[in-house]
MISEMAR-943825 format. One record per residue: x, y, z of N, C-alpha, C in turn. Coordinates in pm, whole numbers, plus 50000, padded with zeros to 5 digits. Example, Ala and Ser with C-alpha at 12.3 -4.5 7.8 and 13.67 -1.06 7.14 Angstrom:
BEGIN
513194943150780512304955050780513204967050780
512854977550708513674989450714512905000350787
//
This chain:
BEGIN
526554969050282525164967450324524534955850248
523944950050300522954931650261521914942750177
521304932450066519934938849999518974923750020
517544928950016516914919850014516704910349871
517944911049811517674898849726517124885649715
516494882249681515874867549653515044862249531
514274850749559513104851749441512204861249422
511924866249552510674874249507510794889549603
510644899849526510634912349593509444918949551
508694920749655507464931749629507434944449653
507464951149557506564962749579505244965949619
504634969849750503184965149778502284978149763
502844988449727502525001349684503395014849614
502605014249466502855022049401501485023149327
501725036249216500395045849160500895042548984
499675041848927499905047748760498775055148731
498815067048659497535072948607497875076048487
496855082748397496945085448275496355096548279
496815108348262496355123548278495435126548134
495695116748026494825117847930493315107647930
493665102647981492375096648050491475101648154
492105109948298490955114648353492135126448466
491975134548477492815146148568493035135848693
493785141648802494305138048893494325152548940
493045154249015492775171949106493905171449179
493735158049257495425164549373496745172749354
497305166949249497965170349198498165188949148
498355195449248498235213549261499225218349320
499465229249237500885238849314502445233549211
503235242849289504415238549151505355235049260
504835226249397505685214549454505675202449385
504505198349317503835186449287503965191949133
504325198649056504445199148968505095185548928
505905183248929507175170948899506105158948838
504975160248908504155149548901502845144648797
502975160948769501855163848646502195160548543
502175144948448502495137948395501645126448378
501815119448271501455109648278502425093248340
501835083248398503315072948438502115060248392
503135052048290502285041148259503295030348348
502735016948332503015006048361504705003648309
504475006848147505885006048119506815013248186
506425026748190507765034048311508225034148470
507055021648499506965015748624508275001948606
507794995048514508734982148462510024989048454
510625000748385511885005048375512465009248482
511395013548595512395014148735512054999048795
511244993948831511604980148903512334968648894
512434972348731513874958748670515154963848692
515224980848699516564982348776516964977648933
515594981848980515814976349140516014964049176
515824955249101515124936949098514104938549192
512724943849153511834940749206511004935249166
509774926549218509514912049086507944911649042
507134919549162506404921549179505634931249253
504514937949229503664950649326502194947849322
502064959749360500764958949404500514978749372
499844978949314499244991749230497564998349298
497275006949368496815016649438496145028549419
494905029449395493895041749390495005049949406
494785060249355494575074349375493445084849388
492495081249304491265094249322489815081649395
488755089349384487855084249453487055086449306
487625076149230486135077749041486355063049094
484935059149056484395044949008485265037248874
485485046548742486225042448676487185038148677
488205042948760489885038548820490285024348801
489455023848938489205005448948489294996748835
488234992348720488074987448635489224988948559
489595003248526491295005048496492264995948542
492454998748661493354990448685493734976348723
492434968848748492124957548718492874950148577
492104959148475492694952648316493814955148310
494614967848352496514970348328497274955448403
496314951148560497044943448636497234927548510
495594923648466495754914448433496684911348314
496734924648176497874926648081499104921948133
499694922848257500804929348326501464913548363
503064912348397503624902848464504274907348546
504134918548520504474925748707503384930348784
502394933348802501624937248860500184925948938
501314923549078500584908249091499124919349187
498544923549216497374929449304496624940649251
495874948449304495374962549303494614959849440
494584972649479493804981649598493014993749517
491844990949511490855003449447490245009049541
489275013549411488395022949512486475020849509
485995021049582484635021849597483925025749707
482955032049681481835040549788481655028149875
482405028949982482375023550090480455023650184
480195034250167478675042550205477355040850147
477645029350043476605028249896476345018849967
475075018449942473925001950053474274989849950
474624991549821474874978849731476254974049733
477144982049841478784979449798479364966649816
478564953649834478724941349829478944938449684
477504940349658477424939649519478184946549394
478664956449429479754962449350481414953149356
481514947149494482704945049517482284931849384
481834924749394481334912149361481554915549190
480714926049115481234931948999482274934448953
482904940849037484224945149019485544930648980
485094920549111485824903649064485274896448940
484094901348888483594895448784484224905548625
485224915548603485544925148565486684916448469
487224920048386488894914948357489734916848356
490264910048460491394913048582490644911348712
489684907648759489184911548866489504901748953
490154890448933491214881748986492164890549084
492404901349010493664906549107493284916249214
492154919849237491374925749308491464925749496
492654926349530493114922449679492594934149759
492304946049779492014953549841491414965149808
490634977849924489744985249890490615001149966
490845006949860490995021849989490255036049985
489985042650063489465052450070490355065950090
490265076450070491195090150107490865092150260
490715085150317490345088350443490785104950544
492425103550466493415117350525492425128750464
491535132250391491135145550331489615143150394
489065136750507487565135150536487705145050673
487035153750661486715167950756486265158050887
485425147350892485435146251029486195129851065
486565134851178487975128651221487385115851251
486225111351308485275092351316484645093551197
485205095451073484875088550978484365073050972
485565069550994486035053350996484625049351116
484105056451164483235047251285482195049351270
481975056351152480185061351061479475046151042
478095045251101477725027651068477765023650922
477875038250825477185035950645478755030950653
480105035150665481325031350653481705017950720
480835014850845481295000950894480384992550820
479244993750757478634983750699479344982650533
480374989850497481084989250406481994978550466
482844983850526484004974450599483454966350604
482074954350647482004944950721481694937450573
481234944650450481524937750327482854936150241
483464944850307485034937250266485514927050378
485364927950482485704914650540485094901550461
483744903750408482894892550375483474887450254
484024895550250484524893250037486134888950050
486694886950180488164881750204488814898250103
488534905850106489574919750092490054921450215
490974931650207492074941550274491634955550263
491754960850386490964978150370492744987950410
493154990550275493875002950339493995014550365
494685015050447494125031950557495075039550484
494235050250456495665064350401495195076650479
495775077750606495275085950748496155098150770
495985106550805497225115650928497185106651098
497875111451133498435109751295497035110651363
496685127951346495545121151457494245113351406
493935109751326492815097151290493425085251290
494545081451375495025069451403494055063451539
493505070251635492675067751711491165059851661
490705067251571489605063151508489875049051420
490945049251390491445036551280491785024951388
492205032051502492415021851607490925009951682
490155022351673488775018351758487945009751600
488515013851516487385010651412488134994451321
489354991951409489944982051366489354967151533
489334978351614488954966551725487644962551660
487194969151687485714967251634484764955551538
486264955951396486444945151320487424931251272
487354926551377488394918551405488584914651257
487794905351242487664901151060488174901850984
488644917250982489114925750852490394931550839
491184927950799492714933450794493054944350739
493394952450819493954970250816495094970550775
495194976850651496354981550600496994995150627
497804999150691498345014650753499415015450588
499205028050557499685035650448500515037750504
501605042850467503165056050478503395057150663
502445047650763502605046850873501995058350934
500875061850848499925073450877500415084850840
501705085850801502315101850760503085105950906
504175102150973504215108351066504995123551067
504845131551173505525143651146507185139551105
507655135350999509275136051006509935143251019
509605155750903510255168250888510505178651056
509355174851100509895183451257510455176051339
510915161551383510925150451412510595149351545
509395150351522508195146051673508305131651663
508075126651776507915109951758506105113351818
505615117851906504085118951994503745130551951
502285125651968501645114151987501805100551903
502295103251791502115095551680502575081251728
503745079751803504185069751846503335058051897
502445065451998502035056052138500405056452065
500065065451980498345061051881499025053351763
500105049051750500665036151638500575024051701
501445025751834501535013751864500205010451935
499155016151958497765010152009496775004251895
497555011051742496785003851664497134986551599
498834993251619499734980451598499254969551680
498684974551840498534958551926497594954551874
496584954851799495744947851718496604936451587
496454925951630496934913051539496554918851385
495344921751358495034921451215495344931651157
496094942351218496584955251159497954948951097
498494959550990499524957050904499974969850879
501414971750875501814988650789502604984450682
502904998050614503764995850512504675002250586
506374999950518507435010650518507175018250402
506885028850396506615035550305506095049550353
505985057050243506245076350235507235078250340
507945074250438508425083950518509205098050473
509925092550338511045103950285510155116050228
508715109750200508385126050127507535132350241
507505129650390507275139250494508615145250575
509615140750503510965147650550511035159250460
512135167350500512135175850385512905167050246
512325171550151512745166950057514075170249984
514425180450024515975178349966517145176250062
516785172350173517995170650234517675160150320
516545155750322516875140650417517785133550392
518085125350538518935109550536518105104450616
518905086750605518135074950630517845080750772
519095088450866518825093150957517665093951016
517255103650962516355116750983514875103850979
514955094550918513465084250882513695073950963
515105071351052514955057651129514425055551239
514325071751305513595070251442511745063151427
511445068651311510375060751277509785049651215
510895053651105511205030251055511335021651205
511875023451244512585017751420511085014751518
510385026751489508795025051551508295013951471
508095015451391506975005451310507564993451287
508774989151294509144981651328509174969251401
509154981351542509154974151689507384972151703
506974977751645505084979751719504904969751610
504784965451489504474956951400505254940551356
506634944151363507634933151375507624928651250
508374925151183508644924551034507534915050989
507034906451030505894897450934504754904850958
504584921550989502664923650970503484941450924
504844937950872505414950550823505704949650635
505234960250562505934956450373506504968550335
507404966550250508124977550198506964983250054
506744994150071506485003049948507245015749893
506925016649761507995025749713506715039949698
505975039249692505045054249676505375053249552
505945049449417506185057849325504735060349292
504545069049168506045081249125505525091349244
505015092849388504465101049447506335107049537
507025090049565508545091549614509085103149518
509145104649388510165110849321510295126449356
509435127949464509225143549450510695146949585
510755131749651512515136249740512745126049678
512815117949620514295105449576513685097749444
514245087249396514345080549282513745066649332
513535059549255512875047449284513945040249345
515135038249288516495032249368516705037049486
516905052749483517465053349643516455051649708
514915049549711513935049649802513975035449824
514535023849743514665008749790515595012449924
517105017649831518175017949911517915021250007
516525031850049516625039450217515745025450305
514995021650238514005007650300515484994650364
516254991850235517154984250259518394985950369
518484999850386519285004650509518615004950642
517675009650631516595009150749515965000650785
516724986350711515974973850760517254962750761
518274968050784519624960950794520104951750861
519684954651004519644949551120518774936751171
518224936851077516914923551089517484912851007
517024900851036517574886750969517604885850842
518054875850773517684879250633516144868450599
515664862250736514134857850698513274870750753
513774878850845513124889750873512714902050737
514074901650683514034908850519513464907750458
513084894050473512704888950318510944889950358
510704886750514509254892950515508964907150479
509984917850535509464931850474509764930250325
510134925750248510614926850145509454920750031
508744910550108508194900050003506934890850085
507364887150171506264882550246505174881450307
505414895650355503724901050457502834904450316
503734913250201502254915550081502254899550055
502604889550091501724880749984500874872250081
501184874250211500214865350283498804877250356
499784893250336498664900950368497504902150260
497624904650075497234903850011496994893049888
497144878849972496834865049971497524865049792
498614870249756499244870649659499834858749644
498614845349661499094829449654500174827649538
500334827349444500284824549333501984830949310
502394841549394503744844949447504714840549556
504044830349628504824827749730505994819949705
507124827749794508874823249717508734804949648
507634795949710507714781549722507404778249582
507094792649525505974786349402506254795649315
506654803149315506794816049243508204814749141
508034817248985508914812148899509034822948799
510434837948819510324847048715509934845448607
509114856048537508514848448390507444842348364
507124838548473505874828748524504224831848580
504464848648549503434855248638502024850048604
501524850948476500614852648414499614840048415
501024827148372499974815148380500084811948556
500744814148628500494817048810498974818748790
498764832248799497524839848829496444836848755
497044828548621495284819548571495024811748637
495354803948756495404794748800495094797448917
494984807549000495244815149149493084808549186
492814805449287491734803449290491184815349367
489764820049354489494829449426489014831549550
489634847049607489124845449728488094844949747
487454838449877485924837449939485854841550074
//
């Protein structure tokens, strides 16, 4: 089997928290036990230098104001950690002005995108609330990325609430979560691909293995739906993510490359190298990484140099 080796491999989603710093409520039950831990940056670096992965992009978890600012400063410390996707009250009449704070922060250079828990909001047109589109229409203004972390059926609403904003580039999480474990392809299929025909939408490859069952999936069991997102997105508006450490609860940071790298075999090796590396850096304008320019070792004075978005 080919791997996407090259200069540059992204990771475009993974998590770090610090349980001594602030709880992580989600985290309940003794499925998710595994998880109740702390994971710093460093134990992020010890799985991605096994994988050769060169670079990521690091991702809210809770909905605190504090997070953000967190992870801003870990990104800028960091020579792996070329992005963040935070979090902010999308619904707050000042959230311009916060975004604007937040780039003025240190690290706030790395500041590529905004997400919300959208999957845990009781009503299903969230996304089409005007206090939530006048959020969105300030991340378009601010050149961010809004990623979606949905179930199946609020793919409709993400659909209508992406026409709506041409502007603004939609990031699809884990491919909305589709049912794996029962292996339904519909609705999920045909409300993907209506969000997919929108140009400015984007997915990740990512979570599929931890909606399979977790101890016995194969690549199998995840290709009927890698294969979807695939075909509805096409490798340049498609990125590989690893979920860690959220993956470890069915696989290891390696075999969760290995299942991305099998399930993407069949595609060119410029097709690869877009899921692999490409779509996060032109989706999350990760200038300062692109294979043309991008020099291991090199992260830090890169990104002093990266000019900002407008």
């Amino acid at each position: 089997m080919s791997t996407p080796r090259g200069p540059l491999v992204v990771d475009a989603h993974h998590h770090l928290w610090d349980l001594s710093v602030r709880d992580q409520d989600w985290i309940t039950g003794p499925a998710l036990a595994p998880l109740r831990r702390t994971f710093t940056e460093h134990d992020l670096r010890a799985e991605t230098a096994a994988a050769g992965v060169t670079a990521t992009v690091l991702v809210q978890t809770v909905t605190v104001a504090g997070e953000t600012p967190e992870m801003l400063a870990t990104a800028r410390d960091s020579d792996l950690i070329a992005g963040v996707v935070g979090w902010t009250d999308l619904t707050a009449p000042g959230v311009a002005d916060t975004l604007a704070a937040l780039r003025a922060l240190p690290g706030g250079e790395h500041l590529v995108g905004i997400r919300h828990q959208v999957q845990s909001e009781p009503d299903p047109a969230w996304l089409l609330r005007a206090d939530v589109r006048r959020g969105l229409t300030a991340l378009a203004e601010a050149g961010l990325a809004y990623d979606l972390v949905i179930l199946p059926h609020q793919l409709p609403a993400a659909t209508r609430a992406a026409r709506e904003l041409p502007e603004l580039t939609f990031v699809l999480d884990h491919g909305a979560k589709p049912p794996v474990a029962s292996g339904e392809l519909e609705p999920w299929a045909a409300d993907l691909r209506a969000f997919a025909a929108l140009p400015h939408t984007v997915a990740k490859l990512s979570g599929l293995h931890t909606e399979a069952d977790w101890r016995t999936w194969t690549v199998r069991d995840l290709r009927p739906y890698a294969d979807t997102l695939l075909d509805a997105f096409g490798p340049g508006r498609l990125m590989f993510g690893s979920d860690w450490p959220v993956c470890t609860l069915a696989a290891s940071y390696g075999r969760t490359l290995a299942a991305a790298e099998e399930l993407t075999e069949a595609l060119s090796p410029g097709e690869r190298a877009a899921v692999f590396g490409g779509t996060a850096v032109e989706t999350y304008r990760l200038e300062t990484y692109r294979p043309e320019t991008y020099r291991p070792g090199e992260h830090v004075a890169h990104r002093a140099a990266r000019p900002p978005v407008t």
